[in-house]
C-alpha positions in Angstrom: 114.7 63.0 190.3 117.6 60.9 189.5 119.9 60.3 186.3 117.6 57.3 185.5 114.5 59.1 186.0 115.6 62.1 184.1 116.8 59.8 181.4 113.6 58.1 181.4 111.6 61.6 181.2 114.0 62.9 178.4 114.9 59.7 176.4 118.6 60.4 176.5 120.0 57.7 178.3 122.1 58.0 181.5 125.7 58.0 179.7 124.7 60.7 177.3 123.3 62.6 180.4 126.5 62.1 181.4 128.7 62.9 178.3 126.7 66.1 177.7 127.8 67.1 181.5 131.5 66.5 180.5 132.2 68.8 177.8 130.2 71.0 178.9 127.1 70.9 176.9 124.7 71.0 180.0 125.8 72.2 183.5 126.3 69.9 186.1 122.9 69.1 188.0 122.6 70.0 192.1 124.1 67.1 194.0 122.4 65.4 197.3 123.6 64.8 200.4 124.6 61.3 199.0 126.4 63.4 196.3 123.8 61.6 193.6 123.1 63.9 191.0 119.5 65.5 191.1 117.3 66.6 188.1 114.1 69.3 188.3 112.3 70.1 185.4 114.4 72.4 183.7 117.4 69.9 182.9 115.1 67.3 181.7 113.5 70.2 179.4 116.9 71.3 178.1 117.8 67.6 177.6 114.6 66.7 175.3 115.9 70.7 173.3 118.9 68.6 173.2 117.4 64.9 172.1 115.6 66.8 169.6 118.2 68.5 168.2 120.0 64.9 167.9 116.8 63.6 166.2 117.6 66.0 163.6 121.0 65.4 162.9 122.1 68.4 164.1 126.5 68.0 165.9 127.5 68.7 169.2 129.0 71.5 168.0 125.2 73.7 166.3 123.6 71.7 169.6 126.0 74.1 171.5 125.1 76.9 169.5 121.5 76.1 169.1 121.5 76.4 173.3 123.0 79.8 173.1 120.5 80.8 170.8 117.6 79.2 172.1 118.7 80.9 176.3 119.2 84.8 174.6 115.8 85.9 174.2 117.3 88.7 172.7 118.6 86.9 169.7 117.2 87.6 166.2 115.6 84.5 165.0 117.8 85.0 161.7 120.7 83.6 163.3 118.5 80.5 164.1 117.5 80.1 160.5 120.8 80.4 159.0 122.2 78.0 161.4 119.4 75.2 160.6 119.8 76.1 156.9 123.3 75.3 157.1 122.8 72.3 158.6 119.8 71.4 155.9 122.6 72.3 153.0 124.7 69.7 154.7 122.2 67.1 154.9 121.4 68.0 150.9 124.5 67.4 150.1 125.1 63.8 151.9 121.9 62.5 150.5 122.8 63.3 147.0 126.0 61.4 147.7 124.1 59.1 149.1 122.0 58.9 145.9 124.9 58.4 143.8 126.2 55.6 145.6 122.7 53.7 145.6 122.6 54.4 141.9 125.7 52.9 141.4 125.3 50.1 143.5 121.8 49.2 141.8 123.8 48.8 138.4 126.6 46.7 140.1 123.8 44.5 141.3 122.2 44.3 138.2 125.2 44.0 136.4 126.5 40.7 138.7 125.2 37.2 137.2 125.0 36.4 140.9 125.4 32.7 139.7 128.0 29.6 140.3 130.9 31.4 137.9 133.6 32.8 139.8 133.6 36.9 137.4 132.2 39.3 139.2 131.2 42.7 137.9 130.9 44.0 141.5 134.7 42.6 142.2 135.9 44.2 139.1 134.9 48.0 139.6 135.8 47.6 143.6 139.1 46.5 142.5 139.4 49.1 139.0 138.7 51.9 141.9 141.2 50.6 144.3 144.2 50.9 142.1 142.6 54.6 140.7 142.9 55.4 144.3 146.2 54.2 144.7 147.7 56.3 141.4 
């Protein structure tokens, strides 16, 4: 199959396919005589591994290492686990920032009039941690 068949079959689009080849993150597919690439079953398999792994928030960088683990068959599964625990700590960690920020925005919001005056709570905090920053 072609780039935009194996796109279709793998829901990475063709430029992805096409990234992933350049740095290395898949090997380059078999070529035709027409020197089109050409796709079988096992790229677009390793491409959905690699979708997945996308869908999940997982880098480039754990994708790589996620591959490696997922080709050695002789690999203990503890290295998988730590590696997706890792990643689940990260992802921990950016929703409770994320949490903090949404808590603070809800009392900005709440705290802003929102009417014709020109004060602005909203403003005045942006600004108050502008000039912290700049300290």
């Amino acid at each position: 199959m072609n780039i935009g068949d194996a796109a279709r079959a793998s829901g990475v689009s063709a430029k992805m396919i096409r990234h992933y080849e350049s740095i290395g993150l898949v090997p380059p597919p078999a070529r035709s005589e027409a020197d089109y690439r050409v796709y079988g079953e096992r790229e677009v398999h390793l491409l959905r591994f690699i979708r997945h792994s996308r869908d999940l928030g997982f880098s480039l960088e754990q994708i790589r290492a996620l591959l490696g683990l997922w080709q050695d068959r002789d690999r203990p599964s503890r290295e998988v686990r730590a590696l997706a625990q890792q990643h689940l700590d990260e992802l921990e960690a950016k929703l409770a920032e994320l949490q903090a920020m949404k808590s603070t925005l809800q009392q900005l919001v709440h705290s802003c009039h929102g009417d014709d005056r020109p004060d602005c709570p909203i403003l005045d905090t942006l600004e108050d941690g502008l000039e912290e920053g700049s300290r």
